[in-house]
C-alpha positions as CSV (number, residue, x, y, z in Angstrom):
1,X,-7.6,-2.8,16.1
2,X,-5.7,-0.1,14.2
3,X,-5.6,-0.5,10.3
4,X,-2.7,-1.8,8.6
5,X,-2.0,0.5,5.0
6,X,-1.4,-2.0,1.7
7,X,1.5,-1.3,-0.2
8,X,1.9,-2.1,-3.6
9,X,5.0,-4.0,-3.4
10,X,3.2,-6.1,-0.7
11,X,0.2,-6.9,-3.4
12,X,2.0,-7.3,-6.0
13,X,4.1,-9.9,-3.8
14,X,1.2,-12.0,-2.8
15,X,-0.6,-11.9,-5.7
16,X,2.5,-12.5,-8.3
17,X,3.7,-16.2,-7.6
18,X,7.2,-15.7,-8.8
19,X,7.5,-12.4,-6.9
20,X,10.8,-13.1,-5.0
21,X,9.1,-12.3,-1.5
22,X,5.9,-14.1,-2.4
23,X,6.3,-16.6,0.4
24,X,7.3,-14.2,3.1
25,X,4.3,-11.7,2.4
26,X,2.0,-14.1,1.7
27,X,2.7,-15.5,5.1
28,X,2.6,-12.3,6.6
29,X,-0.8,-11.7,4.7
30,X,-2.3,-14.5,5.9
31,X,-1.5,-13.4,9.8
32,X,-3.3,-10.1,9.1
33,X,-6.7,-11.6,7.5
34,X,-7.0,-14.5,10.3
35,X,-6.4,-11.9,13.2
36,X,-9.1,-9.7,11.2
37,X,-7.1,-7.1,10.8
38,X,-8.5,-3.9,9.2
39,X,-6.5,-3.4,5.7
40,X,-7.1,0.2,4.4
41,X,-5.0,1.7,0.8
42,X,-5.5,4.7,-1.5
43,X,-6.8,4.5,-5.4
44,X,-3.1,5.8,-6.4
45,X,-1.8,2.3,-5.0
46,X,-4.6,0.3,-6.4
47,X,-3.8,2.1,-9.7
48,X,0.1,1.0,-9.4
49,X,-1.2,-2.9,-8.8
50,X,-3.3,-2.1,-11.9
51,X,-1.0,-0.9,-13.9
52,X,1.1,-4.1,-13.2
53,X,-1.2,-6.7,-13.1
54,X,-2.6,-5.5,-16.4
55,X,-1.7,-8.7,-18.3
56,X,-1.1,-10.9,-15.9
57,X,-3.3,-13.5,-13.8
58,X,-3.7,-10.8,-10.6
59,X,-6.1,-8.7,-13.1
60,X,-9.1,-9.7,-11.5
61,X,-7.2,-9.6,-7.8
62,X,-6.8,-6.2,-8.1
63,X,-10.5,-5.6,-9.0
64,X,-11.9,-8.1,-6.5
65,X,-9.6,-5.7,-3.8
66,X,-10.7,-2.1,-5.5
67,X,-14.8,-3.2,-4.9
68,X,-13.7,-4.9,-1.4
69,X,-12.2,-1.8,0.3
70,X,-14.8,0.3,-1.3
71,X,-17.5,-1.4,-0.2
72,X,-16.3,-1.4,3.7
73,X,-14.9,2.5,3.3
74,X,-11.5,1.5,3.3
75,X,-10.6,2.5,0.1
76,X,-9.4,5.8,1.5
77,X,-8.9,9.2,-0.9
78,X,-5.8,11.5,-0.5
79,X,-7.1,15.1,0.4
80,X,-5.8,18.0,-2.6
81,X,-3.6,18.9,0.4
82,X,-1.9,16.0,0.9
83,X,-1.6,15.4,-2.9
84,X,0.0,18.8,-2.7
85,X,2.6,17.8,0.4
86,X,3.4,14.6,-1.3
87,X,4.6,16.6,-4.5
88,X,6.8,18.9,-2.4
89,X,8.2,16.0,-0.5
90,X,8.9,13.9,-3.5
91,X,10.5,17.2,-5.1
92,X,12.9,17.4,-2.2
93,X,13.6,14.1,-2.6
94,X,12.6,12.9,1.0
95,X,12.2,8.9,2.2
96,X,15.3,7.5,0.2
97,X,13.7,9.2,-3.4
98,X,10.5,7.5,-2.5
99,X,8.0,7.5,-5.8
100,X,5.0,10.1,-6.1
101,X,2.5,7.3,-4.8
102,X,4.7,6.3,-1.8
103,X,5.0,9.8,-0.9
104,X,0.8,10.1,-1.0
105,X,0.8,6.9,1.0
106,X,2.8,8.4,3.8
107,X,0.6,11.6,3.8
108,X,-2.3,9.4,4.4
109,X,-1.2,7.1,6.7
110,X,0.0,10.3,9.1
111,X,-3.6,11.6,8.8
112,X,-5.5,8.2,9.5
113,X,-2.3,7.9,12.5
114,X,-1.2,4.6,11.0
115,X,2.1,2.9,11.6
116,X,2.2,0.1,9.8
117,X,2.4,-0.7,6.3
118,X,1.7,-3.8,4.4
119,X,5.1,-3.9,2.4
120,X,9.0,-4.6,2.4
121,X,9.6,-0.9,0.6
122,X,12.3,0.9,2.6
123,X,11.0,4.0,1.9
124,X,8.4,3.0,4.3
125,X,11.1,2.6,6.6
126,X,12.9,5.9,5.3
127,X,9.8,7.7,6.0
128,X,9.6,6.5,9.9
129,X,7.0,3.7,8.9
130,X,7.2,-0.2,10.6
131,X,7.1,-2.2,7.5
132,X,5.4,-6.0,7.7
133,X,7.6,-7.9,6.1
């Protein structure tokens, strides 16, 4: 079964109760861990969800996930030359203006040949990316 990439809008939404989408990606979630579907990320997302989470509830969320995906290898880390195509992208302003970290996520998911991606972000969409939700 090929991977599915996490997003950290899609997280954040399940994890974040008041998130305006938290009922549509947490369904959506759900679908993807009872049909056993692999879930791979980067650290830069995991560092976004960090970031956000910092004083909230989700804190221990985003930990529990970090050690999870690390401890199956899905916890996958962008190559220097991906970091490096992601900077020229974002500089051009490709996908919509998509951030720095979205811009590594797409590099990523083109190397691992993924598709799909965990989130409702249109730069996902922008970037040629099926988006879950």
């Amino acid at each position: 079964m090929t991977p599915v990439f996490l997003d950290t809008a899609g997280l954040i939404a399940v994890w974040e109760r008041a998130d305006q989408w938290h009922a549509e990606a947490s369904g959506s979630f759900r679908l993807l861990l009872d049909r056993g579907t692999p879930l791979v990320t980067t650290p830069h997302v995991l560092l976004e969800c960090g970031n956000t989470c910092a004083r909230r509830p989700c804190r221990r969320d985003v930990a529990e996930l970090r050690r999870d995906l690390m401890s199956t290898g899905r916890l996958v880390e962008p190559t220097p030359s991906e970091i490096e195509a992601a900077w020229s992208a974002y500089e051009r302003g490709e996908a919509g203006q998509a951030g720095i970290v979205d811009h590594v996520s797409f590099a990523v998911m083109r190397r691992l040949g993924l598709s799909r991606a965990f989130t409702n972000d249109a730069h996902f969409r922008a970037a040629g990316f099926e988006t879950l939700y």
